[in-house]
C-alpha positions in Angstrom: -18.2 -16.2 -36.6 -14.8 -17.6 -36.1 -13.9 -14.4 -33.1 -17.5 -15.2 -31.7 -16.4 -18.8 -31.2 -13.1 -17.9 -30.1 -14.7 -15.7 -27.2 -17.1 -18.2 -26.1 -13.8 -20.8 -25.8 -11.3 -18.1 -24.3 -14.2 -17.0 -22.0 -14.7 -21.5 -21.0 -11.0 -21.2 -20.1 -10.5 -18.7 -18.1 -14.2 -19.7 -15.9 -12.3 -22.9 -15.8 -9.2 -21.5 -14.6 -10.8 -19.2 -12.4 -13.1 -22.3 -10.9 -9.6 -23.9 -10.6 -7.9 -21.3 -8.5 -10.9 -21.1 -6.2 -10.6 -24.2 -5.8 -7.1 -24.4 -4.4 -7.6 -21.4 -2.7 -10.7 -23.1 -0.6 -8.0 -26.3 -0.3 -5.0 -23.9 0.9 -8.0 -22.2 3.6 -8.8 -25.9 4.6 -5.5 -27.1 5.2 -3.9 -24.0 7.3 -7.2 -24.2 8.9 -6.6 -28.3 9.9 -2.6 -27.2 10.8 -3.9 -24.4 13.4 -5.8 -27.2 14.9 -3.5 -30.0 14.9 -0.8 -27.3 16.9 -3.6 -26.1 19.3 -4.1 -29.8 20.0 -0.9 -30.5 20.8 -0.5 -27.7 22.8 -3.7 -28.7 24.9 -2.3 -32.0 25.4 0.9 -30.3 26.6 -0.7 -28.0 28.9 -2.9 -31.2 30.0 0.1 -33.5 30.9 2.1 -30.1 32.5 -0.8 -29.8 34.9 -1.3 -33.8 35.6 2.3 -33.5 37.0 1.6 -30.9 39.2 -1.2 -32.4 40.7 0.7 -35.6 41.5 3.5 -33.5 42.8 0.6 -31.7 45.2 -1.0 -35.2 45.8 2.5 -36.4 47.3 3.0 -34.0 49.7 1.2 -33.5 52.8 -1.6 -31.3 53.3 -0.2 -28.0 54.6 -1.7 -27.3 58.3 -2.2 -23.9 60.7 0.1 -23.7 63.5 -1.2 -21.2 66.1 0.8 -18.7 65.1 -1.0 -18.7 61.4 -4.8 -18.3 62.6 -6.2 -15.2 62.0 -7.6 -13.4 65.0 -10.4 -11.3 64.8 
């Protein structure tokens, strides 16, 4: 009776342990899942502000006009 009680408590321990690994496994997923996003976020706001300064940089200058010698002649 003793080794069918012993089972039953080795078996307990390793479903908890294997519970518990899943667990941090699922965490560990989570997390690197949160970090791609927080980079990707960044990198949009980057890209974002890159762009904003170009625009203003366009917005300052003058629109670009045709001189004669640019107009397409069909």
């Amino acid at each position: 009776m003793s080794d069918k009680k012993d089972e039953k408590i080795n078996k307990s321990i390793s479903d908890l342990a294997l519970e518990n690994l899943k667990s941090m496994q699922d965490m560990s997923i989570t997390s690197s899942a949160y970090g791609k996003i927080l980079v990707l976020t960044e990198l949009k706001l980057h890209i974002q502000t890159k762009i904003n300064e170009i625009q203003a940089q366009m917005d300052d200058k003058e629109p670009l006009r045709l001189t004669p010698d640019m107009e397409v002649k069909s």
